[in-house]
N, C-alpha and C positions, 0 to 999 in steps of 0.2 A: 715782377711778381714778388709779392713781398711775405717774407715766410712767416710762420702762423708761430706764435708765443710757444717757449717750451714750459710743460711742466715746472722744470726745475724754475722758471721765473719767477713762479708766481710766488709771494709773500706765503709763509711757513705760520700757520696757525700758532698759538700757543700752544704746548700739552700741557693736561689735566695732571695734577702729580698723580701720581700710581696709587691705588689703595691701601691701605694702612693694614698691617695682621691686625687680629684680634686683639691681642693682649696691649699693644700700644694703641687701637681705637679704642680700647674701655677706658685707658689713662683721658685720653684727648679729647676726646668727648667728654669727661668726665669737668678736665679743666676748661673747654669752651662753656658749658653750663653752669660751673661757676661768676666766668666772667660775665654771662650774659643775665646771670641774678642780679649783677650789681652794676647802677648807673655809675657813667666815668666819673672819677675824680675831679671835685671841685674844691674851689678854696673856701675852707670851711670860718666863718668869724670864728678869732680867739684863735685858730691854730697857728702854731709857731710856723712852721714852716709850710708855704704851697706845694701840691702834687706835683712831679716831675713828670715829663714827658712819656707815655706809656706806660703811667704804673694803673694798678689794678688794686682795689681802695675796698677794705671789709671789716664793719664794724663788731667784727667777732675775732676773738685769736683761734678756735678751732675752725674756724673756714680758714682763716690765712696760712694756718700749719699743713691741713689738707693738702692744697692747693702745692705748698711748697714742697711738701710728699710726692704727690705727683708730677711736678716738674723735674724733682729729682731721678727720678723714676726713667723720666724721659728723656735726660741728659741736656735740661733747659739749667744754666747756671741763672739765679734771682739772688735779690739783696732785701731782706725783710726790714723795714722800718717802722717804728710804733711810736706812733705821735699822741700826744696828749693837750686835749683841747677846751674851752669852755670856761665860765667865769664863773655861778654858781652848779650850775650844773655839769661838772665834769664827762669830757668821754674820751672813748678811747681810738685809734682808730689804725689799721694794720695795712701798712702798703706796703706791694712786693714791685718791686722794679726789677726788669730783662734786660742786662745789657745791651748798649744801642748794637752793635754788631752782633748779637744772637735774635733782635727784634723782628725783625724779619723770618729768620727759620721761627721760631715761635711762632707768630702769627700764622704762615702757611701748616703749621702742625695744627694749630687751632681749628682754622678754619675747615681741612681737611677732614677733624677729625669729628668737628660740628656734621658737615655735611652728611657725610657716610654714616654715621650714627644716626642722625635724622634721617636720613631714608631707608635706612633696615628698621626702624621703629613704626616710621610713619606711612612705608610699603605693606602691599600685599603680605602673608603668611603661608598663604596657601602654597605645601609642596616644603616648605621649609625641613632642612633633615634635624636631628636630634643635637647634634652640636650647636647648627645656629641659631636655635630655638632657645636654646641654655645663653649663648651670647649675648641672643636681644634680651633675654629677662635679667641678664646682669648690665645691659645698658639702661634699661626700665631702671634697674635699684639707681643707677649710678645718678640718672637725672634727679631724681627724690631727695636721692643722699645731698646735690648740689642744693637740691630747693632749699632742704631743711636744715640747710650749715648755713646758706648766705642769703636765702628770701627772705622778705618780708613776712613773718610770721602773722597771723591773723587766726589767732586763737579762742573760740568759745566754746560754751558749757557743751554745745551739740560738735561742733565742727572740729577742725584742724584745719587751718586756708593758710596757704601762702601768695603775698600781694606780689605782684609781678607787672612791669610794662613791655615786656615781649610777647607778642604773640606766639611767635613760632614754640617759643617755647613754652606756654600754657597748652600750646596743643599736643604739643610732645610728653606732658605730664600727665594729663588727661590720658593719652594713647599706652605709656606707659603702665599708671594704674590697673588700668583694662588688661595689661601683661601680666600685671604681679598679682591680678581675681579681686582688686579693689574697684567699686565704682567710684568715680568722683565726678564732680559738677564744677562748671566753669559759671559765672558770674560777672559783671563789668562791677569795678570798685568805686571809690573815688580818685578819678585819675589812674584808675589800674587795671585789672584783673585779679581774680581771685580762683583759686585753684584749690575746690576744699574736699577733705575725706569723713564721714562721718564718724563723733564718737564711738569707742566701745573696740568690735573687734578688726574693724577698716583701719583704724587707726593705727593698733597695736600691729597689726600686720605690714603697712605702709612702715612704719617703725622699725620694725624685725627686719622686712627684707632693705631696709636702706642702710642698715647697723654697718661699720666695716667688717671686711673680712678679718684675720688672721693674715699681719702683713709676710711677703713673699720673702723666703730668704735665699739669698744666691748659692746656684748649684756646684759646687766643686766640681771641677772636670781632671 
């Protein structure tokens, strides 16, 4: 007779990390959306030095400072680097690198905080109480804020478009919008997506609510 498999045999699933509070998903979310504005790091002609392993590459210094605000935030140590490139046409260009031994927690903070963020925006409403209602409309700002620091801008006389080659996150802008009482319209680019808000007071509003807050300062205990 031969005995039958115990529980305890059998191979142990992975677990899911635990969900993130509030106040560190507005962060992580905040920086997965920036990463996912910007395609990875290549070697650009004329730059002195190529991207190192893991760094995250933004042709702007107020997305790279952002970005580095909230890692701070999150007790992620980065190394900010500002390369400068190009023969007549100079540019500039902002890489943050994550120590190799923090790369990993970083990444699972990212990814964690992509997730759960995308599914409270991208979920049902119905039944939501008043606090997480306030939550999702400052993840709503938070995506926007990421768009309009590190997207592709796509600016005209009618519109405000940000070009993007993620979907998920075109949807999650779009779903957004709809949070913050803006409509916007999705498009295919060339080679992209475009993610636009109408002139006038869509604008100013998408604007307003993506503005920073008044940063947080630590509470004495």
């Amino acid at each position: 007779m031969t005995s039958e498999p115990r529980l305890l045999d059998r191979p142990r699933l992975p677990s899911s990390p635990p969900p993130l509070d509030w106040l560190t998903l507005a962060d992580a979310f905040e920086v997965a959306c920036l990463v996912r504005c910007t395609p990875a790091p290549t070697a650009h002609p004329h730059a002195p030095t190529p991207p190192q392993r893991g760094a995250v590459e933004f042709n702007r210094e107020d997305a790279a400072l952002r970005m580095r605000q909230l890692l701070a935030r999150l007790d992620v140590p980065v190394e900010h680097e500002v390369v400068t490139g190009g023969l007549r046409r100079r540019y500039e260009l902002h890489r943050l690198h994550v120590p190799a031994d923090h790369r990993a927690g970083f990444t699972l903070l990212r990814e964690t905080g992509w997730r759960q963020g995308r599914r409270e925006l991208l979920g049902p409403a119905v039944g939501s109480s008043t606090p997480r209602a306030a939550w999702r409309t400052r993840l709503a700002s938070a995506a926007w804020r990421s768009a309009l620091l590190a997207g592709g801008r796509h600016v005209r006389r009618h519109i405000l478009g940000i070009r993007l080659a993620d979907r998920e996150l075109a949807a999650v802008l779009i779903r957004s919008a709809a949070l913050l009482e803006v409509p916007a319209l999705l498009r295919p680019g060339a080679g992209c997506l475009v993610v636009s808000v109408a002139d006038g007071p869509d604008r100013l509003r998408i604007m307003e609510r993506a503005a920073l807050a008044p940063a947080r300062t630590p509470t004495l205990v």
